[in-house]
Structure formats: C-alpha cells, structure tokens
N, C-alpha and C positions, 0 to 999 in steps of 0.2 A: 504493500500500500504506500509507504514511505518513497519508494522510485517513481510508483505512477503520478502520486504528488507532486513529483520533483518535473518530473518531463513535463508534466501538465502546467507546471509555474515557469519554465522554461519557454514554453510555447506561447503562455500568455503573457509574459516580455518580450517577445520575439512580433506576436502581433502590436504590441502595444508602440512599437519603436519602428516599425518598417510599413505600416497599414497607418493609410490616410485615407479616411472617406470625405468625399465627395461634401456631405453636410456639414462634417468637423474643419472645412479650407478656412482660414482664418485670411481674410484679402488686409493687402494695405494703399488706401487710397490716396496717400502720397510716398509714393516708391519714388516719383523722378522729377526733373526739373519741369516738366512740361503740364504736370497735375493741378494748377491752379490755372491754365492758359485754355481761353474758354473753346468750348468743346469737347476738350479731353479733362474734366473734375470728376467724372462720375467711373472712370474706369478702375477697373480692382487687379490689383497686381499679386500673385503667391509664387513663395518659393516654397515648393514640396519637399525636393530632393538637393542638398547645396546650396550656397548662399545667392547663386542669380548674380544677375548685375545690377539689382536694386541699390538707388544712394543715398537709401535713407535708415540707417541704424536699427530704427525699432521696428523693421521689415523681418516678421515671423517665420524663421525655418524650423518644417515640420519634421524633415530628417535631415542629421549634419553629418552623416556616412560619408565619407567620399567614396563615390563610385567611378571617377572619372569622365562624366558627365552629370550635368546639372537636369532636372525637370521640375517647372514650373507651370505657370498658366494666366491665363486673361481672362475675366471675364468683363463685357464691355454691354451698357445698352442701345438703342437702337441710335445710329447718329453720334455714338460717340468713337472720337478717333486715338491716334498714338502717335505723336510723331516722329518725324524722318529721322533716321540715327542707323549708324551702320556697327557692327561687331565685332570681333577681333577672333572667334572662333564661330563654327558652325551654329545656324538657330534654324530651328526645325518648329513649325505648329502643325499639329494634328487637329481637324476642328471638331470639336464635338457635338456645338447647337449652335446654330444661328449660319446666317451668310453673310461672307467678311471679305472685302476690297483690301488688295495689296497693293501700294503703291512704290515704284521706284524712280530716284531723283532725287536730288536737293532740293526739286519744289516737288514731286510727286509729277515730274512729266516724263518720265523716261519711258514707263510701264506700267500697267494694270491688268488686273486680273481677279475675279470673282472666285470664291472656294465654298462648299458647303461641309454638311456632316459626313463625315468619314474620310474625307480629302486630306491629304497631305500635300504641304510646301514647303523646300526648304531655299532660301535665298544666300547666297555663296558670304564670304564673307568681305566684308571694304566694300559693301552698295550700299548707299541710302535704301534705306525700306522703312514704309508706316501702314498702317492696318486702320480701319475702320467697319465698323459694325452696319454692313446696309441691309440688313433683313427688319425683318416687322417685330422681333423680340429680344430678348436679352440673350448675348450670344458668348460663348464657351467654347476655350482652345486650350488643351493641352501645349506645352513647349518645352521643349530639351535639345540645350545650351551645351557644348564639346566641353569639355577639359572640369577639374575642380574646380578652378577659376579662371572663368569665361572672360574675364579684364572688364576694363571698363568701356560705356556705350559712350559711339560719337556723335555729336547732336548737330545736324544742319543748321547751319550761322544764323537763320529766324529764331530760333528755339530758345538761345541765350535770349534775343532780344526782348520775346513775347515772355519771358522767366521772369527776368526786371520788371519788367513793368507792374510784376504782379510780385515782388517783392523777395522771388527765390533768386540764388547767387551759388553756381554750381564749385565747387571747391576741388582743385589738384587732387584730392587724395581722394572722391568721390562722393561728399558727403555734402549735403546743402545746408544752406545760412537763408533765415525764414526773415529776413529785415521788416516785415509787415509788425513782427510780434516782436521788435526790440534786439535780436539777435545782430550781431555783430562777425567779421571772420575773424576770428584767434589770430596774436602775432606772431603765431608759431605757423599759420596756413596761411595760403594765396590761391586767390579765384583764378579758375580754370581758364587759361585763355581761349576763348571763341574762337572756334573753329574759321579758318581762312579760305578764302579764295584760292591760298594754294592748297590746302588742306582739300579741299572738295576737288579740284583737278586732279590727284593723285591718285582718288577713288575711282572703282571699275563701274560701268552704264550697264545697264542691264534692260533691256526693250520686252515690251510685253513679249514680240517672237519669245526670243530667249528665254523668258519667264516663265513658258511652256515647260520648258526643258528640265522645269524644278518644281512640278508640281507631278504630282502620281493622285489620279481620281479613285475615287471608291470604286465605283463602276466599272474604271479598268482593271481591277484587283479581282473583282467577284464573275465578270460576266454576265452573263444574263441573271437582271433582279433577281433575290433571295432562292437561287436554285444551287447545291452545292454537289458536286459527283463522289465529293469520298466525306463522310462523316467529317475529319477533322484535316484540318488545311493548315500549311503556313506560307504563305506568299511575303517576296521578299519589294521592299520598300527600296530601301536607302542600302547598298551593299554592292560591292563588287563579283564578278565572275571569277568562277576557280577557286571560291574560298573553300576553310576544312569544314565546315559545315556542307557542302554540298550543293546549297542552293541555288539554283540560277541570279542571277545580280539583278540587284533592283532599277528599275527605270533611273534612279537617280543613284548611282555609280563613285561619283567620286570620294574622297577620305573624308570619315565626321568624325571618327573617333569613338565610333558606337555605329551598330545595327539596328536598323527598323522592320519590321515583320508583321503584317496582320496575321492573329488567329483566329481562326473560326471553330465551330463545333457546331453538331446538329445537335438536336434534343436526342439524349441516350446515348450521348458519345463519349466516351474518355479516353484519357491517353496512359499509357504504360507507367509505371514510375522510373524518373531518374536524376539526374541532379547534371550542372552546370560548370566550369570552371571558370564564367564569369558571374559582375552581376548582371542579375535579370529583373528589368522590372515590367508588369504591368500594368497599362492603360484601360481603363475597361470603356469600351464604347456603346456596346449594348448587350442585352442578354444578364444573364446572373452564372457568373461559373464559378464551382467548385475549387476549392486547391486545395489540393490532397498536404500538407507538410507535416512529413514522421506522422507522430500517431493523432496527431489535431487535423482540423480543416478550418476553413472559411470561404465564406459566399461573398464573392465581390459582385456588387451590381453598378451600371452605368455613374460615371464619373472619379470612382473609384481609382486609389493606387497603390499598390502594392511591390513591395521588394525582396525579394528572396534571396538570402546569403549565399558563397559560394558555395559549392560542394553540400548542398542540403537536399536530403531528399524530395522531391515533388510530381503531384499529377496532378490533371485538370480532368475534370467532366462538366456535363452539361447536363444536368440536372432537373430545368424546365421546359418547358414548354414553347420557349422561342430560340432562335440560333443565336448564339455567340460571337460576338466580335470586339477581340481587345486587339492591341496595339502592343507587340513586343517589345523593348527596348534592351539589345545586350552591348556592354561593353567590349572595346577594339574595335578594330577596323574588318579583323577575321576571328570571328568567335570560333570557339569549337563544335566540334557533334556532343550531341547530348550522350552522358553515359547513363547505359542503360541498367536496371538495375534488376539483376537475377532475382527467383521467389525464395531462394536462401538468403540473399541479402535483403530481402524486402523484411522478411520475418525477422531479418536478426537487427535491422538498424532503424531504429523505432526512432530515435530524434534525427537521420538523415545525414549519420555524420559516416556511414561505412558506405561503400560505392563498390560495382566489379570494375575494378583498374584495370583491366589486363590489358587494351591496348595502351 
C-alpha cells in the first residue's frame, strides 16, 4: 500500500507541474510595449512552457522546465491587433479558434494572409510580422518560440512612437518604464534605442506569394473533411526528410529546433505504450484523449497542454465519441523513433522509468 501511495503522489506532482488547462491560463495584458496603443489593450498574452519574450516581469510562467523550446499563446478579440516586430528565433502559431490576418512589413504591406482553426504558420525569423483577430469572436492561438530563450522582440520604429505617447518606455534589458504612473528609468538602465531605418533594411521581405510557403492548412493535413483511413495518424508539420523518426518532412522543412506533428485518433483507438528520448508536448485541438502515464492517466480536452518527461512511459486513446486532434511538439530538429515498450516491461515499469533499449 505504502509504494502505490508513493507512485500515486509521484504522478500527482508530475501532473501538477507539467499539465496546464486551458481554464487555469493565467493571460497578462501588459506583456509588451504596444499594450496601451489603441487597438491592441484588450489582447492577452501567456507563457505556458519558458519565459517567452514577454517585457514585462510579472508575466506568469506556468512551466519553467527548459525544454529547448518555449510554448505560449494569444488570445485576442475580435479587431484587436499585435504589432509589427520580428524574432531572433523561430515563432510558430497553431490556431485554435477564431480567424487571424498575418501581416508582413514594417507597415504591414509586404504580405497577408488569413488562417483558421487547425492551420499552422510559421514566419522565418528577421520579418516584421503582426496578427490580428478578423473573425466575428474571441480568437485562440497556440505559439512555440525555438531555443530557452527566444531573445528579445524587434519592434517596427511606429511602435516606440505610439508606446510614448501613451507613457511606456521600452528598456535595453527588456523591461518597460510605465511614466503615466510616476515610474522613472533606473540610472543603472537606458531606453532601448528605436529601431532605425537601417535597422528595418537589414531585415528579410517576405510577400504574401512567399507566405504561402509557411503556412500548412488543416485541410491539407486531413484530406477529405473528418474521414480518416487508419485509426491513429501522425502527419508531419514542420520537419525535414530522412529524419530517424521516419517521417516524411513537413511542408514546412527548414530548422526550428523542435518538430511539429498532428495526431489524430478515431473513437476506440489507442496506441501501444512507449516513451520518448525527447521532450514531448501536447497541444490538444479537439477531441478528449486519454494518456496513459505509468500506472495514472489523464483526459486532456480542447485547449489543453501537457508535457511529458523524457524516457517516461506513455499511451494515448480515444476514448469518446468524436476524433482527436492534438498538435505534437518534440524537441531537435531530428527527434527519435519512439521506443516501444514490451508487455514485460509494461508490467514491470509502473512509473515509466524502464524502456526495451535494445536498439
């Protein structure tokens, strides 16, 4: 009795530290310099997984694991924008609800592009890009940022302008000065210089054509509406060809420093048990599935996000009554195959920490 207690308080630390629902997101609705600049006050910014490139201190992270990628999320309502600012590592949004305009440029004229639920975009890194919310309700995007720390955002030379005016003062070390409420910059720090005209020439243009080239639709992933040929699927996103995993390479190919992958499941479907030698997170997009981890489980439903440790035992089923679709996310650029776990090791490794290594 005294061991299944034990596994059993192992497992509910284990959910308690690596599961973030969807209703527990704690938003912070000044993450950046551009949050009091009208049209974008009402946007909500979270870092789920790593600190994000959030510049505002008491911006809540839900897990501070490093996994060598960050996952975060937006959620914005209808009319409300984000703007122009380009990266220093890969930024990837999965949409979850709503229909969201991309824009690229330093004023948003380079490029655009509409996205819905289940769509992926990911935009290269050194373009201006901004988002806005044009559907008819409050709209939800998954985002996962390359590296621990993803640096800091470069803000198109309006951004500063339209900040001042409204009292924020963006700081060298990433942090803002609120002058509206008395705040001052320390003479230990110096405001961020404004991004230049040479600044914005050094960055890559990116034309709607192009912007094609970095978006993967739900539609092309699935084939024909909700029809699926094998029980359980993994279609590859963001990955290259010839990795050890097997997979064919995703429409969108180049290095992010993580894999992207839809799975799916039909109702009655599970998969084998076996464990990872990265991490794995997932995205839940629709459906409710199962994960089997050691001798616990949990039911993730829509919005949901969950991370599973290395080398921990896991399976998934589909348990209800509608199909499954989450969003894979594994760390590298070439994850590995899954090891598969024999029904001697299944029986013997109850918290998911023994695997068949043999290759």
């Amino acid at each position: 009795m005294v061991q299944s207690i034990s596994s059993e308080s192992r497992h509910a630390a284990l959910l308690a530290e690596r599961l973030v629902r969807y209703r527990d997101l704690r938003p912070c609705t000044t993450a950046f310099i551009d949050t009091r600049t009208p049209g974008s006050t009402e946007k909500e910014n979270f870092t789920i997984i790593g600190p994000g490139v959030a510049e505002n201190p008491d911006q809540y992270v839900h897990i501070d694991i490093p996994h060598g990628f960050n996952i975060g999320g937006a959620r914005q309502p209808p009319g409300c924008i984000n703007s122009q600012h380009s990266h220093e590592t890969a930024e990837v949004f999965i949409i979850h609800s709503g229909q969201w305009a991309f824009y690229t440029g330093v004023d948003c004229g380079d490029g655009e592009v509409t996205v819905g639920p289940g769509d992926t975009i990911s935009i290269p890194i050194h373009v201006f890009r901004g988002f806005e919310n044009v559907g008819d309700d409050v709209g939800y995007m998954f985002a996962v940022l390359g590296g621990d720390d993803p640096g800091m955002v470069t803000w198109a030379p309006y951004v500063f302008d339209q900040a001042a005016e409204h009292g924020l003062i963006l700081l060298e070390d990433g942090s803002l000065v609120d002058t509206s409420r008395g705040e001052k910059i320390p003479d230990s720090k110096r405001a961020m210089r404004p991004t230049s005209e040479e600044d914005v020439a050094r960055l890559d243009r990116l034309t709607t054509e192009r912007l094609g080239d970095c978006i993967v639709r739900r539609r092309e992933l699935l084939g024909v509406p909700d029809e699926d040929p094998e029980p359980v699927r993994e279609l590859p996103i963001i990955g290259s060809a010839g990795g050890a995993d097997g997979l064919d390479a995703g429409k969108i190919d180049w290095p992010h420093g993580f894999n992207l992958r839809l799975f799916t499941a039909l109702p009655g479907a599970e998969t084998a048990p076996h464990c990872r030698r990265e991490e794995e997170v997932i995205l839940m997009h629709r459906g409710a599935l199962n994960v089997s981890l050691g001798v616990d489980s949990v039911e993730l439903g829509p919005g949901d996000v969950l991370t599973i440790p290395v080398g921990m035992r896991r399976s998934f089923g589909n348990f209800g009554a509608e199909r499954v679709e989450a969003y894979v996310v594994r760390g590298g650029d070439d994850p590995q195959p899954a090891l598969m776990i024999s029904s001697l090791d299944h029986r013997a490794a109850g918290d998911g920490n023994r695997t068949n290594d043999a290759d």
